[in-house]
GUMI-423522 format. One record per residue (C-alpha): x, y, z; residue in three letters. Coordinates in steps of 0.2 Angstrom, whole numbers, plus 5000, padded with zeros to 4 digits. Example, Ala and Ser with C-alpha at 12.3 -4.5 7.8 and 13.67 -1.06 7.14 Angstrom:
// GUMI-423522
REC     X     Y     Z  resn
REC  5062  4978  5039   Ala
REC  5068  4995  5036   Ser
***
This chain:
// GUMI-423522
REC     X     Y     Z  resn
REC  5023  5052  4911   Unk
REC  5009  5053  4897   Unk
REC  4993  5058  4907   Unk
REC  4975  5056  4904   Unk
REC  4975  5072  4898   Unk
REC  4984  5069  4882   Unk
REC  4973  5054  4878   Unk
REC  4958  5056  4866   Unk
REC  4945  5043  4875   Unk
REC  4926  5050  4869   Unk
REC  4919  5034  4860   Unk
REC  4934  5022  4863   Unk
REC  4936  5007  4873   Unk
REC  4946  5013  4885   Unk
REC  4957  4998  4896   Unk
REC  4958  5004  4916   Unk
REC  4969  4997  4925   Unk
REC  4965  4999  4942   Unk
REC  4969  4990  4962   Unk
REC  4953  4983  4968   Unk
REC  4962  4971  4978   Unk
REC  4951  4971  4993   Unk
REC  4955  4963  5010   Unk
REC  4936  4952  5008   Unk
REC  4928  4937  5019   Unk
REC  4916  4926  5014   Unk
REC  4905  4915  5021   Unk
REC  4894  4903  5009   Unk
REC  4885  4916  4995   Unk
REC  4888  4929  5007   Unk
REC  4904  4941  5003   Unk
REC  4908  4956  5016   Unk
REC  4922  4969  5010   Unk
REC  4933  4972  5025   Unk
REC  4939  4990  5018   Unk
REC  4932  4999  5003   Unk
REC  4950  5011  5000   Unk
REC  4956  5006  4986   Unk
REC  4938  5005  4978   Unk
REC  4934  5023  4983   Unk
REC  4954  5028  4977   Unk
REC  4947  5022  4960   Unk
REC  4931  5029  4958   Unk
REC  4935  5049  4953   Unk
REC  4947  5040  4937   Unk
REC  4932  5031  4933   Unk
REC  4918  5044  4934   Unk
REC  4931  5056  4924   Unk
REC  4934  5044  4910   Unk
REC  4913  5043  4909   Unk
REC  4909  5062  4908   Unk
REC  4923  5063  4894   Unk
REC  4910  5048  4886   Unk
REC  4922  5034  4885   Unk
REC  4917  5016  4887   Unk
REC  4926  5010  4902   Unk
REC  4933  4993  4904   Unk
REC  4940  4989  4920   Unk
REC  4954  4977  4924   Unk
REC  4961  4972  4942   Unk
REC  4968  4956  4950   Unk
REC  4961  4950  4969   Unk
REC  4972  4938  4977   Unk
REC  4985  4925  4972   Unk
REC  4974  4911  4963   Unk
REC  4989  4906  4957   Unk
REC  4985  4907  4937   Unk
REC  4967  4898  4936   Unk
REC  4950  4902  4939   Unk
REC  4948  4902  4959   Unk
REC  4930  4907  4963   Unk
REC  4935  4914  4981   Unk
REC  4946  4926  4970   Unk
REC  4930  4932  4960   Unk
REC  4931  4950  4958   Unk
REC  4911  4948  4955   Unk
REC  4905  4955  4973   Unk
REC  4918  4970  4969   Unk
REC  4908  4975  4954   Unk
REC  4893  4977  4966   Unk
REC  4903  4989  4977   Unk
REC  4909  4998  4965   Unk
REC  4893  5003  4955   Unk
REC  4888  5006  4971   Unk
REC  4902  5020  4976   Unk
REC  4902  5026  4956   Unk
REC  4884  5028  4957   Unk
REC  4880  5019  4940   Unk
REC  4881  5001  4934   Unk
REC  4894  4993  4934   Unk
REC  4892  4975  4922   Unk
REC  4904  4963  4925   Unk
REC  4910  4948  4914   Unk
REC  4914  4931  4919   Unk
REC  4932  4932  4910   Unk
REC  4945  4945  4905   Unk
REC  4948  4941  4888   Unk
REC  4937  4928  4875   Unk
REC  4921  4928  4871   Unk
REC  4915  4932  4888   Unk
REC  4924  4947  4887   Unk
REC  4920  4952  4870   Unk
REC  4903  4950  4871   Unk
REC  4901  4962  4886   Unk
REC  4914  4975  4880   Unk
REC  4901  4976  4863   Unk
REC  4886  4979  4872   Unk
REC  4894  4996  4880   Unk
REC  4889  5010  4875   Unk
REC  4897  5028  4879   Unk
REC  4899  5032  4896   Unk
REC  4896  5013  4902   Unk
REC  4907  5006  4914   Unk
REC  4911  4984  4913   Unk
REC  4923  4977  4925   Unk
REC  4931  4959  4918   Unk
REC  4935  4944  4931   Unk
REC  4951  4943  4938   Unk
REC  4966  4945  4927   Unk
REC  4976  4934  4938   Unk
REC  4965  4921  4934   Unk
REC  4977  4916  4920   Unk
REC  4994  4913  4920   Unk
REC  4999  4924  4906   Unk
REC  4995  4939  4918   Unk
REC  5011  4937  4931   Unk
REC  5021  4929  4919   Unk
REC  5019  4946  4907   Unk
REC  5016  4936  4892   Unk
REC  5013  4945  4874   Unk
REC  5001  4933  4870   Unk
REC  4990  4937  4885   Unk
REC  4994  4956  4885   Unk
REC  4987  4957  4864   Unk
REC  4973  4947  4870   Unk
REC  4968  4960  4882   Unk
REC  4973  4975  4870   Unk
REC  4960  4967  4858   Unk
REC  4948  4972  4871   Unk
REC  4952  4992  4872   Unk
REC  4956  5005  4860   Unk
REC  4967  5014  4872   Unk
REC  4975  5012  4892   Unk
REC  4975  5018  4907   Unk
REC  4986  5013  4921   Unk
REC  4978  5019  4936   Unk
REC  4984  5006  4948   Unk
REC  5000  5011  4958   Unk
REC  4998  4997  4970   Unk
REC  5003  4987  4955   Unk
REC  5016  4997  4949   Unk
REC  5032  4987  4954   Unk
REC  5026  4971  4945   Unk
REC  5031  4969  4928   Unk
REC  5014  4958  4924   Unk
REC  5003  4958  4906   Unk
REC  4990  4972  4911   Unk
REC  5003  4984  4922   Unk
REC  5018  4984  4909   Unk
REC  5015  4973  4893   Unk
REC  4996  4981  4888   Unk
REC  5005  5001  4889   Unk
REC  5016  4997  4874   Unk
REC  5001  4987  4866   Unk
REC  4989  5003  4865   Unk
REC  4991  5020  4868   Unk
REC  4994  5024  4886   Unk
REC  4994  5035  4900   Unk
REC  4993  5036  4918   Unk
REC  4978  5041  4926   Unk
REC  4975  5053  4940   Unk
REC  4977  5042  4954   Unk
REC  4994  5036  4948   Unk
REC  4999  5054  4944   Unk
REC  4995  5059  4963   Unk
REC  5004  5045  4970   Unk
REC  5022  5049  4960   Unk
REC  5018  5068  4966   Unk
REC  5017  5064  4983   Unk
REC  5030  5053  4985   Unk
REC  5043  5059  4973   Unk
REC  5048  5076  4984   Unk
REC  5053  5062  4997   Unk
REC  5068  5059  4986   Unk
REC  5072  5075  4981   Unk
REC  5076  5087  4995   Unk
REC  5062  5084  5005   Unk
REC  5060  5099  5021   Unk
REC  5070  5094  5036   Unk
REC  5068  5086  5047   Unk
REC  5063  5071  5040   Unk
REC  5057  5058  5050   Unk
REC  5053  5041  5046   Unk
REC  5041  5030  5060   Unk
REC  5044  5012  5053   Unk
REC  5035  4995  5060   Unk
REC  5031  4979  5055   Unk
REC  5036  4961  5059   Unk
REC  5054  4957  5054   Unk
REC  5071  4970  5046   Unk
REC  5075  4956  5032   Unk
REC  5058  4961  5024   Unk
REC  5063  4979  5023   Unk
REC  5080  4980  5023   Unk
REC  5081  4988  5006   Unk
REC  5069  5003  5011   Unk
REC  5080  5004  5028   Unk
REC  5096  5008  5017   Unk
REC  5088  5018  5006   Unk
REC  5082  5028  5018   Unk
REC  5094  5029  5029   Unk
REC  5101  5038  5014   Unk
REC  5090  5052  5016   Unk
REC  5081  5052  5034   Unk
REC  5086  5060  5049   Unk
REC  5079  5049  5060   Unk
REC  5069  5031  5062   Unk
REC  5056  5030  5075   Unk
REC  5057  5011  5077   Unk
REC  5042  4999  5080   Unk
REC  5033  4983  5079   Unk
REC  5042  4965  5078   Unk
REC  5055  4978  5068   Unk
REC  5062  4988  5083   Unk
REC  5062  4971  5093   Unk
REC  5076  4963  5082   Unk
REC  5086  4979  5082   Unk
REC  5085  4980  5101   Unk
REC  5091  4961  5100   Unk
REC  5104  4966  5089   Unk
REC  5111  4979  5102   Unk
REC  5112  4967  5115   Unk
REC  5093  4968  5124   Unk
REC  5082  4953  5128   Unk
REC  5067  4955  5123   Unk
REC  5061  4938  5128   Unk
REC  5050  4927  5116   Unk
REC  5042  4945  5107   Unk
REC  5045  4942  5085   Unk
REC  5060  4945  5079   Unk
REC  5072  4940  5067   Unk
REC  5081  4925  5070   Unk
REC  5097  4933  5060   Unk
REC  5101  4949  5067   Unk
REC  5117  4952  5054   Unk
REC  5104  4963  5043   Unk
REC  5100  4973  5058   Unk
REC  5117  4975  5064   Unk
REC  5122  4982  5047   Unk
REC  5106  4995  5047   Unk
REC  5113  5001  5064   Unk
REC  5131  5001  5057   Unk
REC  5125  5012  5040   Unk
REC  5113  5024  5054   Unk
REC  5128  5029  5063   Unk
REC  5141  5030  5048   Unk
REC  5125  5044  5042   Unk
REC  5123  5052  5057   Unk
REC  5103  5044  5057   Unk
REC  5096  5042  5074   Unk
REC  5087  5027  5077   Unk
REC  5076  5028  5093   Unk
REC  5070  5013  5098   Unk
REC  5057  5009  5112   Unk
REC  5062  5013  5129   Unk
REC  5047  5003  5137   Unk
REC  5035  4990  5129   Unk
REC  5017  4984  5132   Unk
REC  5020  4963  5134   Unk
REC  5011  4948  5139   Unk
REC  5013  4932  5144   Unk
REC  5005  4927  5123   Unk
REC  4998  4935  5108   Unk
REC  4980  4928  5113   Unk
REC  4984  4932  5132   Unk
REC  4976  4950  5131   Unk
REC  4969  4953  5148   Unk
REC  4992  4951  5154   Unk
REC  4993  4964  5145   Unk
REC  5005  4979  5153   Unk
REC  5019  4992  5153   Unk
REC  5040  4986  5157   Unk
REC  5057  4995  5156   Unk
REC  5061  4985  5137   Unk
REC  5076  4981  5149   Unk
REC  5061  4970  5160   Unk
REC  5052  4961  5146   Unk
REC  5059  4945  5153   Unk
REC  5049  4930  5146   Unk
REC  5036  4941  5139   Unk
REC  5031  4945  5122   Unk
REC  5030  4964  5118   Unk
REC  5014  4969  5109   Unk
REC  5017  4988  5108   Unk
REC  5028  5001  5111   Unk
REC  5024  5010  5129   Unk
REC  5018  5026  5134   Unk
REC  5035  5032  5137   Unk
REC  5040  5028  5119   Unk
REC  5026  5033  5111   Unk
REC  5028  5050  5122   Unk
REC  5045  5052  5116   Unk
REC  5042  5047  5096   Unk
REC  5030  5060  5096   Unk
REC  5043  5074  5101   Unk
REC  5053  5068  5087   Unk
REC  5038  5066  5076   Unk
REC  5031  5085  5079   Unk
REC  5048  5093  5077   Unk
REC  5047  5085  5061   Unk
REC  5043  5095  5042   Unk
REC  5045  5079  5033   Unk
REC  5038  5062  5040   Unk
REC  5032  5046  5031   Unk
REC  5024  5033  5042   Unk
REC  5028  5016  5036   Unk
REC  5020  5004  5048   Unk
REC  5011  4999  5064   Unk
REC  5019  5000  5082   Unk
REC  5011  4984  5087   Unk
REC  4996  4974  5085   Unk
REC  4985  4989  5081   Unk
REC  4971  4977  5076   Unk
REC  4965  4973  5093   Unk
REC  4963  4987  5103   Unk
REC  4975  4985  5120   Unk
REC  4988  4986  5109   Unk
REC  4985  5002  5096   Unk
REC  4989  5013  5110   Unk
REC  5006  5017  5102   Unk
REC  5002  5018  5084   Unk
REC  4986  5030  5089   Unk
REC  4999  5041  5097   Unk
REC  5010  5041  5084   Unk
REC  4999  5045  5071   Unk
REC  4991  5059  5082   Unk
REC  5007  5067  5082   Unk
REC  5009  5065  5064   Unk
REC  4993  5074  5062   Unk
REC  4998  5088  5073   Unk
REC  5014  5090  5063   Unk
REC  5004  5091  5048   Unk
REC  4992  5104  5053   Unk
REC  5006  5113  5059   Unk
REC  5015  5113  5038   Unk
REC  5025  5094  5039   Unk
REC  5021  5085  5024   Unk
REC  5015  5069  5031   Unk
REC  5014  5055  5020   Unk
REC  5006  5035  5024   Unk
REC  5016  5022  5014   Unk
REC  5001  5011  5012   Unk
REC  5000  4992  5016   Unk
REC  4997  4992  5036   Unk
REC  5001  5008  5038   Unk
REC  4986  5015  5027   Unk
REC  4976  5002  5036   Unk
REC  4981  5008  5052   Unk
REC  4979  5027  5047   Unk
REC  4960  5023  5041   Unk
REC  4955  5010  5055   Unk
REC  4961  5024  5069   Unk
REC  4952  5040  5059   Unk
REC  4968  5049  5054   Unk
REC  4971  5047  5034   Unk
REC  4961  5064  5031   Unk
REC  4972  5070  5044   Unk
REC  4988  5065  5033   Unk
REC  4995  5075  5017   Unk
REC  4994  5060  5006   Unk
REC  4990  5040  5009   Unk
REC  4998  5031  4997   Unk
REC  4987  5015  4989   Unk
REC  5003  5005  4985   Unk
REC  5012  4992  4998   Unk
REC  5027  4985  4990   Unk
REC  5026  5000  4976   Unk
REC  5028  5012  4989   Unk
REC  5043  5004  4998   Unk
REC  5052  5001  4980   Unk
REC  5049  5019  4976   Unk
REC  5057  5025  4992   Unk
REC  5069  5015  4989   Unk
REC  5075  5021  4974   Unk
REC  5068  5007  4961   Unk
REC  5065  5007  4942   Unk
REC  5043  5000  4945   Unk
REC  5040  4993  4928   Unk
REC  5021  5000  4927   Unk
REC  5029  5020  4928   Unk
REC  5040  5015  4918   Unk
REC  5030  5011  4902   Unk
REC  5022  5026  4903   Unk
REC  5034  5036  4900   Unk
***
C-alpha cells in the first residue's frame, strides 16, 4: 500500500478518513461516549499529520441514519472528545461537503484540525457515488485512509475519494494489515482460534476460512450452543440458531481438517436472561429448561489449556453475557490465558467488534499483541476477502 510516508502533506488540505463510530447515549443535550477506543486509535494519525503542518480534515460516519441528516447521528459531541484527547481544537462543521464545509476547511490554517458532520448523512456516501465522492475531494488536496473499521465497505469516502486524490493509508491502517496478515501466512503453531457470539449463520464464512488454517476453535457464546445442538445436545431455551445445517457443515469441514473443536462441557444457566440471581453451574448434558449465559469453570479451565499451549491465538468473541458481571466469568478466564500465552511469545491478536469490547471492559487489551479497531473488516480479512478500502490503496 502507499503510506503516509510517500505523501507530501505540509500546507495541503489533507482528507482523513477515520472510524469515530462510537457506541454513545444521549439523554436530552446531554451526550455520554460509552468507549473512547476508536477515538484514542485515531489520535497519534492526527497529531502526525499536524507536526508535518498539514491542515487536517476529518471524515467519519456515526450510525446508520439511513442517508439524511439524523441529529442523534451527530458526530458534533465527538469533536469535543476528540480535541480533548488530541489536546488542540478541533472545529467542526455542520456538513461534509457545501458551503458549510467549504467555509470551515478555508478558515484552516497549518496544523489545524476540522472534523465535518457525518458522511452518512447523505445518501451518496454507502451508495459510493462519484458525484459525492468529487464533492468531498473538492474539499482536500490529498487522502488519508486511516479507518480499517471501514475498510470492507466500498462507500464514497473509503473507496471512491482514494482514486479522486492522491492517497495513502495512514498508520493505524498500516498496523492493523501488519498484524493481521501473518495470520494468513504461516502463522506460529499452534494456532488457536477462541470464537463467540450469538448465532454460526453470521460467521459462517470466517469459520471456513479458518477452519482452513487453525488448529483448534475454543467455542462459546450463543455459537457453541447451536453447534452442541447440531451434535445432538439439548441445550434448552439458551440462543441458538434455528437451522443447524450451517453448523453441521463447520463440524463436517473441522473433521475433514483435523481441527478440533471443543465445545463447553458445563455452562452457567438461568431460568431468563433478566433472571440473574438463578444463575449456576450444570453438566451442558443438565441444562434442561434453562438458558446458558456462559461457559462454566470447567470449560473455561479446559480453553485455557488449549489457549496457553498455543503460539498463535485470535480471540474473536465473548463467551457469554460479559456485560453483566455473573456471567464474564468465562470470557475473564479466557482472555487471562490469552494474556499469559502472550507474555510467554504467542502473538495474540483481538478481532475487534465485542471481542475488543470485551478485552478493554475486563483490563486485558494492553495485555494482547494487537486489538484490531475493525468488526466486520477483521472477519473479512480472516476470511480471505478483497476490502475495497485496502484495495484502492494500492
Amino acid at each position: 500500500m502507499r503510506t503516509l510516508d510517500q505523501l507530501e502533506v505540509a500546507g495541503k488540505r489533507v482528507l482523513v478518513r477515520e472510524d469515530l463510530n462510537v457506541p454513545l447515549v444521549r439523554d436530552g443535550e446531554r451526550v455520554t461516549i460509552l468507549d473512547a477506543t476508536r477515538v484514542d486509535a485515531a489520535v497519534p494519525t492526527l497529531r502526525l499529520l499536524r507536526d508535518r503542518h498539514a491542515r487536517v480534515v476529518v471524515l467519519s460516519h456515526l450510525g446508520r441514519p439511513d442517508g439524511h441528516p439524523d441529529p442523534a447521528c451527530s458526530l458534533r459531541p465527538v469533536a469535543a472528545l476528540l480535541s480533548e484527547r488530541l489536546g488542540a481544537p478541533v472545529a467542526f462543521a455542520s456538513d461534509c461537503i457545501g458551503e458549510p464545509a467549504q467555509q470551515a476547511v478555508d478558515r484552516l490554517r497549518d496544523g489545524d484540525v476540522l472534523l465535518l458532520e457525518n458522511v452518512r448523512f447523505h445518501p451518496g456516501e454507502e451508495r459510493n457515488d462519484p458525484a459525492f465522492a468529487s464533492a468531498l475531494a473538492a474539499l482536500g488536496d490529498a487522502y488519508v485512509d486511516d479507518a480499517f473499521g471501514t475498510a470492507h465497505r466500498a462507500h464514497a469516502s473509503t473507496e471512491a475519494l482514494a482514486h479522486a486524490l492522491p492517497s495513502a493509508a495512514g498508520p493505524l491502517m498500516e498496523a492493523e494489515i501488519a498484524a493481521l496478515q501473518p495470520l494468513m501466512n504461516h502463522p506460529a503453531r499452534p494456532y488457536v482460534c477462541v470464537i463467540g457470539g450469538a448465532k454460526v449463520k453470521d460467521k459462517v464464512g470466517v469459520l471456513s476460512a479458518l477452519a482452513q488454517r487453525v488448529d483448534a476453535f475454543c467455542v462459546g457464546g450463543g455459537m457453541a450452543n447451536t453447534l452442541l445442538a447440531a451434535r445432538g445436545v439439548d441445550v434448552g431455551r439458551s440462543l441458538r440458531d434455528d437451522d443447524l445445517d450451517p453448523a453441521r457443515r463447520i463440524l463436517a469441514l473441522a473433521r475433514e481438517r483435523g481441527v478440533e473443536i471443543h465445545l463447553p462441557v458445563d455452562a452457567i444457566v438461568s431460568t431468563g436472561f433478566d433472571a440473574d440471581e438463578g444463575a449456576h453451574a450444570v453438566r451442558i448434558d443438565a441444562v434442561g429448561d434453562g438458558t446458558i449465559l456462559d461457559i462454566g469453570p470447567a470449560t473455561a479451565a479446559a480453553y485455557a489449556r488449549v489457549i496457553e499451549a498455543a503460539k498463535t491465538i485470535v480471540f474473536n468473541g465473548p463467551m457469554g453475557v460479559y456485560e453483566k458481571p455473573v456471567y464474564r466469568s468465562g470470557t475473564k478466564a479466557v482472555l487471562e490465558a490469552i494474556a499469559r500465552a502472550t507474555a510467554a511469545g504467542a502473538t495474540s491478536v483481538v478481532g475487534g467488534g465485542d471481542a475488543a469490547a470485551a478485552a478493554h471492559l475486563l483490563g486485558f487489551a494492553d495485555r494482547m499483541t494487537h486489538v484490531s479497531t475493525g468488526g466486520g473488516a477483521t472477519l473479512e480479512f480472516l476470511e480471505g476477502k478483497t476490502l475495497p478500502g485496502v484495495a484502492a490503496l494500492q
